[in-house]
DSSP file (Angstrom, degrees, kcal/mol; ACC not computed):
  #  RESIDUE AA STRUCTURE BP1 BP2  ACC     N-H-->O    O-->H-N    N-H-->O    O-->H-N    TCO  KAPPA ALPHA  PHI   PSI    X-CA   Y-CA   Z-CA
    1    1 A X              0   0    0      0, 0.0     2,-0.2     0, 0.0     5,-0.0   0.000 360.0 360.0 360.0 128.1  -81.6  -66.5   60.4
    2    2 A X     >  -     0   0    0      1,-0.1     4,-2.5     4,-0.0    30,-0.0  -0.448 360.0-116.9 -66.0 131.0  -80.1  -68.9   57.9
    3    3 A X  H  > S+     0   0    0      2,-0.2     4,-1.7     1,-0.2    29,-0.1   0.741 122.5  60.6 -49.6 -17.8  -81.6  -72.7   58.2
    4    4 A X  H  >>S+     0   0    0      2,-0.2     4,-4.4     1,-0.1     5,-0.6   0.950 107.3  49.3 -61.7 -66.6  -77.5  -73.8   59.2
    5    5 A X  I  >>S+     0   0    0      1,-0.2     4,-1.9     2,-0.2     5,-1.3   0.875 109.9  50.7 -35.2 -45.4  -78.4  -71.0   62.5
    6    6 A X  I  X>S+     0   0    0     -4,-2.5     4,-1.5     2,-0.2     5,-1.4   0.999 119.1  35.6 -63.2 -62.3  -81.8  -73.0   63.1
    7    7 A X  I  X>S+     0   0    0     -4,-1.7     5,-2.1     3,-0.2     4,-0.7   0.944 126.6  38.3 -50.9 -52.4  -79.9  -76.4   63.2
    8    8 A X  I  <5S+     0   0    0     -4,-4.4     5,-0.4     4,-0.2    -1,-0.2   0.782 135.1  25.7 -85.6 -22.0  -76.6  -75.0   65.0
    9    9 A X  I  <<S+     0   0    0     -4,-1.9    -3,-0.2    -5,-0.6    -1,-0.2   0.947 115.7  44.1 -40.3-112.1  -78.6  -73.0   66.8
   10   10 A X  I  <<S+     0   0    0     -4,-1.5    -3,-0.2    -5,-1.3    -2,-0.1   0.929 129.1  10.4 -57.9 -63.2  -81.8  -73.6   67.6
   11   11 A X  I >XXS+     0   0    0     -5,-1.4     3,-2.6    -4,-0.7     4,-0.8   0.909 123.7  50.7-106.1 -57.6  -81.5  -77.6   68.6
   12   12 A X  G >4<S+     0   0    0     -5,-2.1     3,-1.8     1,-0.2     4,-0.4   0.973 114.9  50.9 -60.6 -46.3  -77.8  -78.6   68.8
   13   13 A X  G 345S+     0   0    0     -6,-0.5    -1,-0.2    -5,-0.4    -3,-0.1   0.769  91.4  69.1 -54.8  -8.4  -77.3  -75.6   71.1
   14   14 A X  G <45S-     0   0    0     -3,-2.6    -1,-0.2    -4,-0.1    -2,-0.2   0.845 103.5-131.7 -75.9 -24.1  -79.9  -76.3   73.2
   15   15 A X  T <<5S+     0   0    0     -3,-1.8    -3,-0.1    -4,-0.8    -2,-0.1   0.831  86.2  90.9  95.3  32.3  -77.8  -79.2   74.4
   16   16 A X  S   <S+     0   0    0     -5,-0.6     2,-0.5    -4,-0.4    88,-0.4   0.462  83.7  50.6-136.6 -39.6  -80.8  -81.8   74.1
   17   17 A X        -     0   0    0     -6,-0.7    -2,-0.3    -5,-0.3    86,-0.2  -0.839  60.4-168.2-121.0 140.2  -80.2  -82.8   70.7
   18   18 A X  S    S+     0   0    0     84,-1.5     2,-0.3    -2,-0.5    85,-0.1   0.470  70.6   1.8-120.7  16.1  -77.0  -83.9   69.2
   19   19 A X  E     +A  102   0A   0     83,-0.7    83,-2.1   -12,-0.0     2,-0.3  -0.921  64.9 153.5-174.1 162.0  -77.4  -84.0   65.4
   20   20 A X  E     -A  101   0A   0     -2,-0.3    14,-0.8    81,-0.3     2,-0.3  -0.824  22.7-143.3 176.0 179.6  -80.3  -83.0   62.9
   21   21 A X  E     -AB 100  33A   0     79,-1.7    79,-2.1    -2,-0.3     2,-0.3  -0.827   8.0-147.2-135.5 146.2  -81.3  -81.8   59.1
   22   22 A X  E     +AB  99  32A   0     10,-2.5     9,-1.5    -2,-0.3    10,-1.2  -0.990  27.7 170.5 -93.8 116.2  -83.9  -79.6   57.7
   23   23 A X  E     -AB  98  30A   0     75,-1.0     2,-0.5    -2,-0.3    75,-0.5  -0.175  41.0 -89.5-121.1-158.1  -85.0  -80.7   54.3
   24   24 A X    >   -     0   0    0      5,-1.4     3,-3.8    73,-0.2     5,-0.4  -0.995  42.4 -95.7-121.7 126.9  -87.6  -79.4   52.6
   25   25 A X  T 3  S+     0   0    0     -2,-0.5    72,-0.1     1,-0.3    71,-0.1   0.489 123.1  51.2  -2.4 -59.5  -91.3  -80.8   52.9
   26   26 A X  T 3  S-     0   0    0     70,-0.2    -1,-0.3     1,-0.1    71,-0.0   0.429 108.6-124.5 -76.9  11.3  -90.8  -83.0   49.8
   27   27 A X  S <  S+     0   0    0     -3,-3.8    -2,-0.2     2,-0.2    -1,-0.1   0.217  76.5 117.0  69.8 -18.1  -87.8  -84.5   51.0
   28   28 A X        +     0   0    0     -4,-0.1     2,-0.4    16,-0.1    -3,-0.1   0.584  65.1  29.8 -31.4 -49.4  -85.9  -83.6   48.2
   29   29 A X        -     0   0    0     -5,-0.4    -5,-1.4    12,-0.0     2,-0.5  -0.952  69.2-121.5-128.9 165.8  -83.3  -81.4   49.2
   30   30 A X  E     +B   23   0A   0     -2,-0.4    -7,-0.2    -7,-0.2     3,-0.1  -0.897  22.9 178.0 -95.3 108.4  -81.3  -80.7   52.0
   31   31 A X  E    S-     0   0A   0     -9,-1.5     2,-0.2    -2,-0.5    -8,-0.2   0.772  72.5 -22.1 -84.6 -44.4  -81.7  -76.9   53.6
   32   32 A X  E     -B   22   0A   0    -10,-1.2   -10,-2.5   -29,-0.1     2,-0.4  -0.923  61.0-175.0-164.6 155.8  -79.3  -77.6   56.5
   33   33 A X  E     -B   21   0A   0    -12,-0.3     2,-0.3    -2,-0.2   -12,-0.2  -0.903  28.6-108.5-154.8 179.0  -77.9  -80.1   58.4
   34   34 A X    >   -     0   0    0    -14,-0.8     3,-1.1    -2,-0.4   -16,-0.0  -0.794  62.8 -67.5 -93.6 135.8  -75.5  -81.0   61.6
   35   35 A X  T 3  S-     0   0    0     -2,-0.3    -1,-0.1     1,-0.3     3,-0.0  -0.220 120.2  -6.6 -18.9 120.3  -71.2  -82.8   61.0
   36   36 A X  T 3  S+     0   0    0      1,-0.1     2,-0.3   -17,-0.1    -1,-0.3   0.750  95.1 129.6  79.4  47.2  -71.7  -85.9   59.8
   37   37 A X    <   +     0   0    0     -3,-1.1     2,-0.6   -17,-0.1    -3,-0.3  -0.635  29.8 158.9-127.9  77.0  -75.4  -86.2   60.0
   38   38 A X        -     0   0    0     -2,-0.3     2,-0.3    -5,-0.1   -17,-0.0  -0.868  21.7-162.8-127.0 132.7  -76.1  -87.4   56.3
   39   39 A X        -     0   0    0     -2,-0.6     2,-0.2    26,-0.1    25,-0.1  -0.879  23.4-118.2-109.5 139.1  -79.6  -89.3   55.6
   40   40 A X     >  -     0   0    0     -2,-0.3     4,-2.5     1,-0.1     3,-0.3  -0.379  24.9-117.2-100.4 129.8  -80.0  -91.3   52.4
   41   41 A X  H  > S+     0   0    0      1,-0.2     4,-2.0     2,-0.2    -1,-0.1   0.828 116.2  54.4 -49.2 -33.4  -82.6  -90.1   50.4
   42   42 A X  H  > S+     0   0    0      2,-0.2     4,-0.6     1,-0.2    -1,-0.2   0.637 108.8  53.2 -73.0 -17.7  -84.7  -93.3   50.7
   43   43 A X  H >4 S+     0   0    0     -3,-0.3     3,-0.8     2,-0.1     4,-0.4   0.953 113.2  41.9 -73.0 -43.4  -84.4  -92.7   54.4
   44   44 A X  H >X S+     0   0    0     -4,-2.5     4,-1.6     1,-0.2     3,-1.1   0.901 106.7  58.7 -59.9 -52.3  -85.7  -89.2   54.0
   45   45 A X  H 3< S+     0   0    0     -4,-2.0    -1,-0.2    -5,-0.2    -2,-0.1   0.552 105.2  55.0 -73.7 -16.0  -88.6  -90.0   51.4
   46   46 A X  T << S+     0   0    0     -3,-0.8    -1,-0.2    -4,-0.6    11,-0.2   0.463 107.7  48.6-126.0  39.5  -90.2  -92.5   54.1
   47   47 A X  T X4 S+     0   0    0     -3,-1.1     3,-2.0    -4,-0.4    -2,-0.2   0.873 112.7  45.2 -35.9 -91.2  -90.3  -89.9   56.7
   48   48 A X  G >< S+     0   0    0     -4,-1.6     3,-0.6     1,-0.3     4,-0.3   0.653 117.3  42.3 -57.0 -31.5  -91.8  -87.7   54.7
   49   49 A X  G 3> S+     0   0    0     -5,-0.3     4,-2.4     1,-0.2    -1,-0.3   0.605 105.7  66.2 -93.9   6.6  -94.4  -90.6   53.3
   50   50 A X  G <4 S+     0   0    0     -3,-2.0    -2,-0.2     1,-0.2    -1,-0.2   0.417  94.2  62.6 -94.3   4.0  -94.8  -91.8   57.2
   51   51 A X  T <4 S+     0   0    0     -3,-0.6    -1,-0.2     2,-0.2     3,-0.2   0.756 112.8  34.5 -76.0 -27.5  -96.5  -88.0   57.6
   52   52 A X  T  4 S+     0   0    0      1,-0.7     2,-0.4    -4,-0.3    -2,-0.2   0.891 142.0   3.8-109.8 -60.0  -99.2  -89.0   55.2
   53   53 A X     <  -     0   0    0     -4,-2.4    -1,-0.7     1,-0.1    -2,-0.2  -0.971  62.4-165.5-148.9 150.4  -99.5  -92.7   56.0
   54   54 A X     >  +     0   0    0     -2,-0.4     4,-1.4    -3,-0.2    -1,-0.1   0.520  60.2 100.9-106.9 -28.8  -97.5  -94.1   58.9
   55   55 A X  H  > S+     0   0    0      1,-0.3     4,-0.6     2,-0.3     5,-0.4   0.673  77.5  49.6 -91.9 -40.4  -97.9  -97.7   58.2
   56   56 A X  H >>>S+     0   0    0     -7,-0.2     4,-4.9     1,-0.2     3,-3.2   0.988 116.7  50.4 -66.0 -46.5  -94.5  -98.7   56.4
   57   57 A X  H 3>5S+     0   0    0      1,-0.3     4,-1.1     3,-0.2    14,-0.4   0.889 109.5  45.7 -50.4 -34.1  -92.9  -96.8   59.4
   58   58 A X  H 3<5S+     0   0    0     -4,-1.4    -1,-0.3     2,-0.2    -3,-0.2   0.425 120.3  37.8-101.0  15.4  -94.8  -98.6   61.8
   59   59 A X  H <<5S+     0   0    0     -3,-3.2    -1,-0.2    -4,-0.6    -2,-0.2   0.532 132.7  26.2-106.3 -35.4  -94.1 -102.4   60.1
   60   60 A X  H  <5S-     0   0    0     -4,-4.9    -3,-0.2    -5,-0.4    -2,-0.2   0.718 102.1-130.0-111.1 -13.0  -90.3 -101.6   59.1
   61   61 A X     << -     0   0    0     -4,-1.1     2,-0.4    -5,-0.8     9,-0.2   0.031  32.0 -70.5  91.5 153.7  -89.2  -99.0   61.4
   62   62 A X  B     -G   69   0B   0      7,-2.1     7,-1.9    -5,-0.2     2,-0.3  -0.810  47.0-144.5 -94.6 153.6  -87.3  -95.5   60.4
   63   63 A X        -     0   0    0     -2,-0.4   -17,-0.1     5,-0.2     5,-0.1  -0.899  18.4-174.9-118.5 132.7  -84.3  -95.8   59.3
   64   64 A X        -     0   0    0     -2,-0.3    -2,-0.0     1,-0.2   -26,-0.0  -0.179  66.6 -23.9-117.3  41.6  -81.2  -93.3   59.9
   65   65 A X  S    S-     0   0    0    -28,-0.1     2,-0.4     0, 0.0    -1,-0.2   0.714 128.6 -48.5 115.1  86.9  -77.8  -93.2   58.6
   66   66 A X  S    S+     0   0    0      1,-0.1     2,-0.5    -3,-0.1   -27,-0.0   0.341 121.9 105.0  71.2  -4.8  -78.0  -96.8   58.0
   67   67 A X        -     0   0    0     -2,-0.4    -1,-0.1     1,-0.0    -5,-0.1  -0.706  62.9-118.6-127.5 106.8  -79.5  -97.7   61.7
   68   68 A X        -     0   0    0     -2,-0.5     2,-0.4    -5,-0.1    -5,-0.2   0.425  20.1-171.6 -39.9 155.5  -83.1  -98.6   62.7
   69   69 A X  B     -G   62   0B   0     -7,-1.9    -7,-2.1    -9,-0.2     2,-0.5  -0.972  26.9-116.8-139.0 144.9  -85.4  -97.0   64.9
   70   70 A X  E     -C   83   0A   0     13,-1.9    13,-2.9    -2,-0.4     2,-0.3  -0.821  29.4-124.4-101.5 161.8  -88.9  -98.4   66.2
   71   71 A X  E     +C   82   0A   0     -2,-0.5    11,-0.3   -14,-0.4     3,-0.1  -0.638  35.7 172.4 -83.7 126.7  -91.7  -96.2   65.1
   72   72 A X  E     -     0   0A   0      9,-2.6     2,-0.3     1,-0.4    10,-0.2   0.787  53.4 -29.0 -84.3 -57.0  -93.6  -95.3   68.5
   73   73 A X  E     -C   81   0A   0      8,-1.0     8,-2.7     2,-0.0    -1,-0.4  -0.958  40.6-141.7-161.2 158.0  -96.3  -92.6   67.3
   74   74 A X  E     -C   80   0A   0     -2,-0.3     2,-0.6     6,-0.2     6,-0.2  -0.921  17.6-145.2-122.9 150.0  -97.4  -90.1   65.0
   75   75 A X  E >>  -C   79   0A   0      4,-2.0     3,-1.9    -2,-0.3     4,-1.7  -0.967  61.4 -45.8-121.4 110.4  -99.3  -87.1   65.7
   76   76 A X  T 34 S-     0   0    0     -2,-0.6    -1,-0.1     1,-0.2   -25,-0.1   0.879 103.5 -64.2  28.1  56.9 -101.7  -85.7   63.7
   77   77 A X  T 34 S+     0   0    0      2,-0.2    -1,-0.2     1,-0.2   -26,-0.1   0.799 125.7  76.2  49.6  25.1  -99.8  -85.9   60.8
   78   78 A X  T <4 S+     0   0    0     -3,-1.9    15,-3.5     1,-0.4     2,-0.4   0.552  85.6  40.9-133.0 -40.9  -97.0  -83.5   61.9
   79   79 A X  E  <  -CD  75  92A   0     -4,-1.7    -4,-2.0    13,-0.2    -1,-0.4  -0.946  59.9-163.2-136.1 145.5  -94.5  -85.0   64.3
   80   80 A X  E     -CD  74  91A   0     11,-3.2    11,-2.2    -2,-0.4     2,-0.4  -0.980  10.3-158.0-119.2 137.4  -92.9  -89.0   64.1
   81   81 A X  E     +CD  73  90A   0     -8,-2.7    -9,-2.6    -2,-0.3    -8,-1.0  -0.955  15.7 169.9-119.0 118.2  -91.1  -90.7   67.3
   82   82 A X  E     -C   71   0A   0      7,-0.5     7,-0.4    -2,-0.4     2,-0.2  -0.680  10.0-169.0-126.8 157.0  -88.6  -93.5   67.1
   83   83 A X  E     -C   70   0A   0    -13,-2.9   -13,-1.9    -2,-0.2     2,-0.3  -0.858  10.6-174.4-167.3 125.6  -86.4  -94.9   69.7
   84   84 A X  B >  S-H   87   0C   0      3,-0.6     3,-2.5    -2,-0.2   -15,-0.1  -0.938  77.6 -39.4-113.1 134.7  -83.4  -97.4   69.5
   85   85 A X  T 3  S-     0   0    0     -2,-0.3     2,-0.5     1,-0.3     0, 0.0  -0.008 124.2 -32.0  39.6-146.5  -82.2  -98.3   72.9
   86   86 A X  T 3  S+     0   0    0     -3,-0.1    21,-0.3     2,-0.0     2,-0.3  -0.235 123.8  78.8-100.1  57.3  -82.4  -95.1   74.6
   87   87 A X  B <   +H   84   0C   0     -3,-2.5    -3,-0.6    -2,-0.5     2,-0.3  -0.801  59.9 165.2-132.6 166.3  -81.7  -92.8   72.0
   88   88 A X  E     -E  103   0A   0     15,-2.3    15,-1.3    -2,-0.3     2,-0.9  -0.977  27.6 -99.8-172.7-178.1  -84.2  -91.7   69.5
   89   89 A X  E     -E  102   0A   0     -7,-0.4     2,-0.8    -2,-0.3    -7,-0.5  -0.769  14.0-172.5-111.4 123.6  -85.7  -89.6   66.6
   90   90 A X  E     -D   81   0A   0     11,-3.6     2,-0.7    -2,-0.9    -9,-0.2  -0.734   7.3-169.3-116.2 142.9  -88.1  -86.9   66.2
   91   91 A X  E     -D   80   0A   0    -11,-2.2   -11,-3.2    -2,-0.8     2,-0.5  -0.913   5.2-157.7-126.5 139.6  -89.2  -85.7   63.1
   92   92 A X  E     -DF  79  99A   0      7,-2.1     7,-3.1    -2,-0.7     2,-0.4  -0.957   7.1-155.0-133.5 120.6  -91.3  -82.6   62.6
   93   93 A X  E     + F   0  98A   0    -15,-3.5     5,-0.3    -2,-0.5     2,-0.3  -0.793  22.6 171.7 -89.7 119.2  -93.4  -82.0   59.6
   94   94 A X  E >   - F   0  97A   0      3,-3.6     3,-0.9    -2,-0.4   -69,-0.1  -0.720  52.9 -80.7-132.3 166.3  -93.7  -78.1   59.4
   95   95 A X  T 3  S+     0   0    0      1,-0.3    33,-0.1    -2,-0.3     3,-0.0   0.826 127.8   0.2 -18.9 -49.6  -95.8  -75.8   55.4
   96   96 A X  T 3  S+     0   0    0     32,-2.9     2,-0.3     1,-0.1   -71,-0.3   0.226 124.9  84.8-145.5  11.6  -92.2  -76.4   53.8
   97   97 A X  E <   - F   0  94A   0     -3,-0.9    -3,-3.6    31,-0.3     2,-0.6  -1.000  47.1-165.5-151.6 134.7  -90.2  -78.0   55.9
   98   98 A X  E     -AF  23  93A   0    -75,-0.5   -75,-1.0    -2,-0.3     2,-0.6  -0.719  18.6-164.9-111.3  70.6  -89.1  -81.2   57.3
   99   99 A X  E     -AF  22  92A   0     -7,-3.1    -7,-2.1    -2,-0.6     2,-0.3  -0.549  10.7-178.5 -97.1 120.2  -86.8  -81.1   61.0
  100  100 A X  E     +A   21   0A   0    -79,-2.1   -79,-1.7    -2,-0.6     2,-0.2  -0.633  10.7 163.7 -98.8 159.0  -84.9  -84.5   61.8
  101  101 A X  E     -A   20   0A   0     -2,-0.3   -11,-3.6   -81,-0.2   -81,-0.3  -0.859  26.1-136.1 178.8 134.5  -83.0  -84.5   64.9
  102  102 A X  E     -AE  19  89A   0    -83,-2.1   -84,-1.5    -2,-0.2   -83,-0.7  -0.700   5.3-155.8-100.9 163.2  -81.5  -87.1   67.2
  103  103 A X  E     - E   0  88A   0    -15,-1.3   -15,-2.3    -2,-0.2     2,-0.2  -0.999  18.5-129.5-133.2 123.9  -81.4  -87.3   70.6
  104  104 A X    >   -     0   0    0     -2,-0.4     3,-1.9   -88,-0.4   -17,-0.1  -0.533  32.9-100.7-108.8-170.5  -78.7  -89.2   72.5
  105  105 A X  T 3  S+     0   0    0      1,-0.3     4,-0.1    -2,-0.2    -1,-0.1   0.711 114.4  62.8 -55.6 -20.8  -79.4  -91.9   75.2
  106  106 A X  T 3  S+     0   0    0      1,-0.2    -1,-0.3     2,-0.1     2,-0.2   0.158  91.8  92.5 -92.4  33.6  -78.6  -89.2   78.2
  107  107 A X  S <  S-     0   0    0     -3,-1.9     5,-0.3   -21,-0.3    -1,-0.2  -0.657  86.1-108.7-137.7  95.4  -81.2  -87.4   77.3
  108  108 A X     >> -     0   0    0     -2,-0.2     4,-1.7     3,-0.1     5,-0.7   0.368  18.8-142.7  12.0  66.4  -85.1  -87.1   78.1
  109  109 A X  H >>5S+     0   0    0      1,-0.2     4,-3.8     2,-0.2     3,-2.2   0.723 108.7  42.5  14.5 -93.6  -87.2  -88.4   75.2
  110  110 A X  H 3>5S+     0   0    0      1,-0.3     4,-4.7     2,-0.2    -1,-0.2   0.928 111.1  62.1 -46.4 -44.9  -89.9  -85.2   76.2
  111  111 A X  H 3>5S+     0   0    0      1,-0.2     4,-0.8     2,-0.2    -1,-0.3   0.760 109.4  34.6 -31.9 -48.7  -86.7  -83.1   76.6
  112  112 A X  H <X5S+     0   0    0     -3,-2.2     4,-0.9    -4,-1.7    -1,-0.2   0.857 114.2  56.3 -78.1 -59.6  -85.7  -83.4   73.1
  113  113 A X  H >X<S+     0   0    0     -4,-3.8     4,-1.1    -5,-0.7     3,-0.8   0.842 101.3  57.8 -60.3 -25.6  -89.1  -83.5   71.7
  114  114 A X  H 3X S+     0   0    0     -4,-4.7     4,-1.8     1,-0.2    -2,-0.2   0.940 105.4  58.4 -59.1 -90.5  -89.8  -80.0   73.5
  115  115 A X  H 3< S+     0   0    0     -4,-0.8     4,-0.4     2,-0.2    -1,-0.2   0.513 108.2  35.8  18.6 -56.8  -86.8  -78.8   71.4
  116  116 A X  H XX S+     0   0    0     -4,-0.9     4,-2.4    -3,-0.8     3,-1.0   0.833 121.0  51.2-120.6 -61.3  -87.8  -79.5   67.7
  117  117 A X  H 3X S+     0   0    0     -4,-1.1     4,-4.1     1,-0.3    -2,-0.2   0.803 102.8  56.5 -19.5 -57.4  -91.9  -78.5   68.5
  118  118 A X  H 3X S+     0   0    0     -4,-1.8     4,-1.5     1,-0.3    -1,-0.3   0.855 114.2  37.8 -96.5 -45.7  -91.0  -75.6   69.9
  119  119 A X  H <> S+     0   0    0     -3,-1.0     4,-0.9    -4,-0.4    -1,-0.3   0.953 117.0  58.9 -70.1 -33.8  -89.0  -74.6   66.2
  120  120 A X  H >X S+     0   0    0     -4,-2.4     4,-2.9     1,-0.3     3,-0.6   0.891 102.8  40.9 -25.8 -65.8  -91.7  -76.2   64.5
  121  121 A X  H 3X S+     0   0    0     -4,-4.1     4,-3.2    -5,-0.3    -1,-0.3   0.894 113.9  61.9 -76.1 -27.8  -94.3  -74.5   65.5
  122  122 A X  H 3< S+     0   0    0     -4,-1.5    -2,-0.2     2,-0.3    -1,-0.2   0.412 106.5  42.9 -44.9 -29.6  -91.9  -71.4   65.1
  123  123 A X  H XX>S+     0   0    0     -4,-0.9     3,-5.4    -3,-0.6     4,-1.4   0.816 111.3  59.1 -47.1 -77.1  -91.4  -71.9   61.5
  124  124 A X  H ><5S+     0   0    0     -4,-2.9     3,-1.6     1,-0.3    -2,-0.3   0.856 104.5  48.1 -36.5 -65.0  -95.0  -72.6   61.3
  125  125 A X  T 3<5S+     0   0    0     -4,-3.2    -1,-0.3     1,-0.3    -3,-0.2   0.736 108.6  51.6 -54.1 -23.9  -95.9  -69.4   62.5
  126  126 A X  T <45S-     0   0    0     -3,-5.4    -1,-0.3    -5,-0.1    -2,-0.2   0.498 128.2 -91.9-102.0  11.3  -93.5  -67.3   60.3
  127  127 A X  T <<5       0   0    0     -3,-1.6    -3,-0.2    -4,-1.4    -2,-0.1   0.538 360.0 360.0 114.9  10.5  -94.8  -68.9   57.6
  128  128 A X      <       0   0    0     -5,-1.2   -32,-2.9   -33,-0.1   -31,-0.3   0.376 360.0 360.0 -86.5 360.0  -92.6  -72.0   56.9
């Protein structure tokens, strides 16, 4: 399956999530992504340095096409959860891979997050 198929797929079909990217681990490039779902590189690169250490996310908030999110938790160094109003973001740190994904406000926090875990670990397992 091509990483577009994972995105178009895998989370916007499920009908839980209504945009995300895959990037690659180092944040550096973009593997696939959702219409009009474009992250700034400096948005991407502290994501990817909130896996390590959490602590800018959790004074300045994640940031997303230009709009803030407040940090809620991290989990073992793998998954981050932000939430403006009742929408939010989950980001899942996977060997080589990085899946952002939004969730909008008529939709279930857990819902969402079941959703990008559930490729996560799916990747993980084939060896991504």
């Amino acid at each position: 399956m091509s990483w577009q198929a994972y995105v178009d797929s895998s989370l916007l079909g499920s009908g839980k999530i209504d945009k995300a990217a895959i990037f690659s681990a180092a944040g550096d490039s973009v593997w696939a992504a959702s219409a009009g779902f474009t992250l700034l590189p400096e948005e991407v690169k502290k994501v990817v340095n909130g896996f390590v250490d959490p602590s800018g996310l959790q004074a300045n908030g994640l940031h997303a096409q230009g709009e803030k999110y407040v940090f809620l938790r991290n989990i073992e160094d793998r998954s981050i959860y932000a939430k403006r109003n009742k929408e939010g973001i989950i980001c899942v740190k996977t060997k080589q891979a990085v899946l952002i994904a939004h969730y909008p406000e008529n939709v279930q926090a857990g819902e969402a997050t079941k959703i990008v875990e559930a490729l996560a670990d799916y990747l993980i397992g084939v060896g991504y």
